[in-house]
C-alpha positions as CSV (number, residue, x, y, z in Angstrom):
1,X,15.8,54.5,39.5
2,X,18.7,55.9,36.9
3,X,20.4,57.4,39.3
4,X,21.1,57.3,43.1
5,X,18.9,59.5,44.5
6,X,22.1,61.2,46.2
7,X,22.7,62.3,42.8
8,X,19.9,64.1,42.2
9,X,19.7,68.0,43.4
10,X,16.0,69.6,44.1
11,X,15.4,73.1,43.7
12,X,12.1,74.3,46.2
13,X,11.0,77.6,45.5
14,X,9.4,78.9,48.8
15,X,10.6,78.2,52.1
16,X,6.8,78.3,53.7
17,X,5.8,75.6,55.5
18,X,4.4,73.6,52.8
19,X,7.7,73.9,50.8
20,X,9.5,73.1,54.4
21,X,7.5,69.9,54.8
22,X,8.2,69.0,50.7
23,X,12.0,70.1,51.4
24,X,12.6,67.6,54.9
25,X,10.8,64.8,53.6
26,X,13.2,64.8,50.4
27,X,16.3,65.3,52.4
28,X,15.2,62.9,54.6
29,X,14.5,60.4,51.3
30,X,18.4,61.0,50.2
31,X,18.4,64.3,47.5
32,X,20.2,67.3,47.7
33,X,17.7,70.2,48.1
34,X,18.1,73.8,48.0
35,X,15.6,76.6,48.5
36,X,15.0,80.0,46.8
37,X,13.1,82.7,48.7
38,X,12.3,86.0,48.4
39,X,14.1,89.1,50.7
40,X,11.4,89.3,53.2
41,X,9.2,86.4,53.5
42,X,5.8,86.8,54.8
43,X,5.3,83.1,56.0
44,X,3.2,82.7,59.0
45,X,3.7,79.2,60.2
46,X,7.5,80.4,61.0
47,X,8.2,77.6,63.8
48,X,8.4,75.1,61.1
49,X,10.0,77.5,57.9
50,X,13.2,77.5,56.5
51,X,12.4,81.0,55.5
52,X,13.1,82.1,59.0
53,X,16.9,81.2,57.7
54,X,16.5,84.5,55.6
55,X,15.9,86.5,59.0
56,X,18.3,84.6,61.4
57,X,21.2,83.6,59.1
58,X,20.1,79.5,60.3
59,X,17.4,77.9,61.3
60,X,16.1,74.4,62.5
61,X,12.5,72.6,61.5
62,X,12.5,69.1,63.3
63,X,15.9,68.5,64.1
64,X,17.5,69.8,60.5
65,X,18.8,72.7,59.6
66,X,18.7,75.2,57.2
67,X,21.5,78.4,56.4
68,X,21.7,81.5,54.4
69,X,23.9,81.1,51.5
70,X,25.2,83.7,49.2
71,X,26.9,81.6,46.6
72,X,26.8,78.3,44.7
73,X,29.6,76.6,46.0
74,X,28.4,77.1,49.2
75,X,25.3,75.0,48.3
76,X,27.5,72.0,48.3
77,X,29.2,72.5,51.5
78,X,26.3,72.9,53.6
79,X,24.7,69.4,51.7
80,X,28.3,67.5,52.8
81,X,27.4,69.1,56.3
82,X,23.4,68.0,55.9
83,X,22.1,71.1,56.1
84,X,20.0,72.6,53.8
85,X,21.2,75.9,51.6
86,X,18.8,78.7,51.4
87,X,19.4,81.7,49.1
88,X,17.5,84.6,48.8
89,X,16.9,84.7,44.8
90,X,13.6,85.7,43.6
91,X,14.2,84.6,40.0
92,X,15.5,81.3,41.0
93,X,18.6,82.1,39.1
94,X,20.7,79.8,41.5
95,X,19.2,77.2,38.9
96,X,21.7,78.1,36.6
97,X,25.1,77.6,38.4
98,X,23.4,74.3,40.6
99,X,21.7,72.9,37.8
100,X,19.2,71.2,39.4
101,X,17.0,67.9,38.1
102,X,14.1,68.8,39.9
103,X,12.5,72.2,40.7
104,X,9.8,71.8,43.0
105,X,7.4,75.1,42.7
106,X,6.2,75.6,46.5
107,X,5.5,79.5,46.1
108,X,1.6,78.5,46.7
109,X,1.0,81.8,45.2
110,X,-1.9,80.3,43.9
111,X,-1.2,81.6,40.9
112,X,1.6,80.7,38.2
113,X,4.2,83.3,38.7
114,X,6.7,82.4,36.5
115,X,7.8,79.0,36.4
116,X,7.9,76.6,33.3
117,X,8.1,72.9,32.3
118,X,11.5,74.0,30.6
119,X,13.1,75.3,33.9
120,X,14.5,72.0,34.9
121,X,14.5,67.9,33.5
122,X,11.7,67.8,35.9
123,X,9.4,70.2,37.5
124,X,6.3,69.9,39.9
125,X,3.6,72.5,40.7
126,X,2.2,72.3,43.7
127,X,-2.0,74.1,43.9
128,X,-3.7,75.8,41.5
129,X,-2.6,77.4,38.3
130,X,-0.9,75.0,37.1
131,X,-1.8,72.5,34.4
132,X,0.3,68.9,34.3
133,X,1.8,68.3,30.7
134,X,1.7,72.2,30.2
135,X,3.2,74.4,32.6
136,X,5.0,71.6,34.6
137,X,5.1,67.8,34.9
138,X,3.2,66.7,37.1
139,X,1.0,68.6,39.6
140,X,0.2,68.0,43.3
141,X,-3.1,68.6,45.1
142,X,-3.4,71.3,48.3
143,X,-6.5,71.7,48.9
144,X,-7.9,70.3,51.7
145,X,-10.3,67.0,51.3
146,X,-10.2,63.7,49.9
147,X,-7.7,64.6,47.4
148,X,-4.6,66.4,49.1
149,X,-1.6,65.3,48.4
150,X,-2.6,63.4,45.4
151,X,-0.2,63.4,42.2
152,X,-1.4,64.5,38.7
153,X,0.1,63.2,35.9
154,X,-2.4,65.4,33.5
155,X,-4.9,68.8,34.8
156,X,-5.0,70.5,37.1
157,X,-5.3,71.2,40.8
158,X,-8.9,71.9,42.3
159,X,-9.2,76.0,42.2
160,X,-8.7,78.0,45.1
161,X,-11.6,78.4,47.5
162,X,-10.4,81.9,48.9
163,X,-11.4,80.4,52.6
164,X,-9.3,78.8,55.1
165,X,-9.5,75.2,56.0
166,X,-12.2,74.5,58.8
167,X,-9.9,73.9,62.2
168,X,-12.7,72.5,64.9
169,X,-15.6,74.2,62.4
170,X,-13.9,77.7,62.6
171,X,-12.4,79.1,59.3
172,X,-12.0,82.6,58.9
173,X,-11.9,83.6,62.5
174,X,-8.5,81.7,63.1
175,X,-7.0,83.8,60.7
176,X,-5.3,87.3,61.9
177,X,-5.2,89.6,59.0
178,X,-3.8,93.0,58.4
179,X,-6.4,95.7,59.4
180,X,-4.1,98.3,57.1
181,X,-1.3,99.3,55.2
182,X,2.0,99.7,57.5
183,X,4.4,97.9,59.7
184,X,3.4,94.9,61.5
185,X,4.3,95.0,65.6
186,X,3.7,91.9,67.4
187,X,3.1,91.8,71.0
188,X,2.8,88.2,71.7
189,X,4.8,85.5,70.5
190,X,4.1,82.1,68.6
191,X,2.9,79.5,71.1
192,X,1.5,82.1,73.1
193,X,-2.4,81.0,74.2
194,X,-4.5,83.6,73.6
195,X,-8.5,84.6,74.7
196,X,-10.9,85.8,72.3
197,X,-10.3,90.2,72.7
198,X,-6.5,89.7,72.9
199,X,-4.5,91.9,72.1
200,X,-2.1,90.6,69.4
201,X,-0.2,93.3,67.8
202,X,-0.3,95.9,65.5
203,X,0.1,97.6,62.2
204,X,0.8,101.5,61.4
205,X,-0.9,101.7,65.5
206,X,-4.2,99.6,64.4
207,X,-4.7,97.0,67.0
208,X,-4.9,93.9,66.0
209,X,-6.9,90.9,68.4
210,X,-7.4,87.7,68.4
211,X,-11.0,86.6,67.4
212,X,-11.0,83.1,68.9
213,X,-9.5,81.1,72.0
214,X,-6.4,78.9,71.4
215,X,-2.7,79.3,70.6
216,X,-0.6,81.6,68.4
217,X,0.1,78.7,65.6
218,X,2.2,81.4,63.8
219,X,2.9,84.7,63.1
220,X,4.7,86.4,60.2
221,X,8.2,87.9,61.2
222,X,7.9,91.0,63.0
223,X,9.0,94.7,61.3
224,X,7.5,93.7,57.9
225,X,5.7,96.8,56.0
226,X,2.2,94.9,55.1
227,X,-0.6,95.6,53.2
228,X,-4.4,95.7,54.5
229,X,-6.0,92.4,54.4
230,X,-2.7,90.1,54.6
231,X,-3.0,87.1,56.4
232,X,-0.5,87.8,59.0
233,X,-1.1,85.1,61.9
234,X,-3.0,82.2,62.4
235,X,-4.7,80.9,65.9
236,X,-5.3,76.9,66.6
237,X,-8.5,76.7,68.5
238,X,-7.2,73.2,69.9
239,X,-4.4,75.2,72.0
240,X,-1.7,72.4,71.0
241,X,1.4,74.2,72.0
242,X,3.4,71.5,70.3
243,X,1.4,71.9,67.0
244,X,3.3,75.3,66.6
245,X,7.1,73.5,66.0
246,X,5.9,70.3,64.0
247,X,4.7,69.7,60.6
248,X,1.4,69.4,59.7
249,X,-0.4,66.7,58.6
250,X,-1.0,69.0,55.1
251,X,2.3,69.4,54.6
252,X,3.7,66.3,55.0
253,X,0.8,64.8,52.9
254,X,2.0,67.4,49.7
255,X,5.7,66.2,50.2
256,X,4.7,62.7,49.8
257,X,2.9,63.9,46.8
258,X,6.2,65.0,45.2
259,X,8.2,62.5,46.1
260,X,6.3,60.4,44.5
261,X,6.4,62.5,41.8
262,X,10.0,62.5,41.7
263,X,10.1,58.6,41.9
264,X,7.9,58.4,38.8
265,X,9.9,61.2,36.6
266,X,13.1,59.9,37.5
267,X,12.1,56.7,34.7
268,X,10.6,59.7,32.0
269,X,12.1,62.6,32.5
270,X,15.6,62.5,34.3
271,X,18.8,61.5,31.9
């Protein structure tokens, strides 16, 4: 490399649990990374998010830890303390002030919403809608199958299936989606094991149940005003307790993706 890889600031956009596994594995690897998120984040996997930092001021994924920041400067102490800086910035304007060499788009919107291969030296899509050479660098795969995690130095990723991955056969049952419009109200918490019938929660006074046996994998924050249909929980039919406060095998898989991403751009597209 150019550079020492010290040197080299990441911007993630997203703090979901795919972005979280892309943001530890390249602190871990030595870069300074920084995440942008929106004010109320509606990620569901929130035992391994640094999104929960927007809620709680801090938070921890796997022994590191994320905070709140407000300002720029304060990006830089928390990376001297090896922590990871989280701001709440929609736009992503923080890119401005920080500079980053690397913006890493983890929104998994699954569409495009608004980034561009001019936003930084180097910048990596992950999922679909987003085409390598056009809209960003390089792209990274994931969907599910033989090809997750793999980098794409041209095309695009595979098109989103609109179906969760199968977990023991079951797909759309270990999902817990909004039944309306309203406020969400949870009445277990994750890791909680749950029985088909359950009762789960609520939204606007619409109870919500679990469909399937296993454990509350996650759950989005409680409070949040949601729209019908939302995904808003997820249940693992293997009952894992501990598979609620590690990565998954998914995410880890994407980081490695964009690390090696990083690795590559570092000789064509960093100064």
């Amino acid at each position: 490399m150019k550079r020492q890889m010290s040197d080299i600031k990441v911007c993630v956009k997203g703090g979901g649990d795919i972005a979280s596994g892309v943001t530890w594995r390249l602190h871990h690897s030595g870069f300074r990374v920084f995440i942008t998120e929106i004010g109320q984040p509606t990620t569901v996997r929130r035992g391994v998010a640094f999104s929960e930092a927007v809620y709680n001021g801090n938070t921890v994924v796997e022994g590191l830890e994320a905070v709140l920041v407000q300002q720029a400067v304060d990006a830089y102490a928390q990376w001297e303390q090896g922590k990871i800086p989280v701001f709440v910035d929609p736009d992503c304007d923080a890119r401005h002030q920080i500079r980053p060499d690397v913006i890493v788009d983890a929104i998994l919107a699954k569409k495009n919403t608004g980034t561009t291969i001019r936003d930084a030296p180097l910048v990596i899509g992950l999922g679909p809608d987003f085409e390598a050479g056009r809209d960003v660098n390089f792209v990274v795969e994931t969907n599910r199958g033989h090809w997750l995690g793999r980098l794409l130095l041209t095309g695009a990723a595979e098109p989103d299936t609109h179906e969760p991955s199968p977990v023991l056969g079951i797909t759309n049952d270990r999902v817990i989606r909004a039944p309306a419009d309203g406020q969400w109200k949870n009445k277990l918490d994750i890791g909680r094991p749950v029985r088909k019938g359950d009762l789960v929660g609520s939204v606007s006074g619409v109870p919500v149940n679990a469909l399937i046996d296993g454990i509350l994998r996650g759950m989005i924050h409680p409070g949040i005003n949601v729209k019908a249909g939302l995904k808003i929980g997820d249940i693992d039919p293997r009952g894992r307790k501990e598979y609620c406060y590690f990565m998954s095998d998914k995410a880890l898989a994407i980081a490695g993706g964009v690390l090696e991403g990083i690795l590559i751009g570092s000789h064509t597209c960093l100064p």
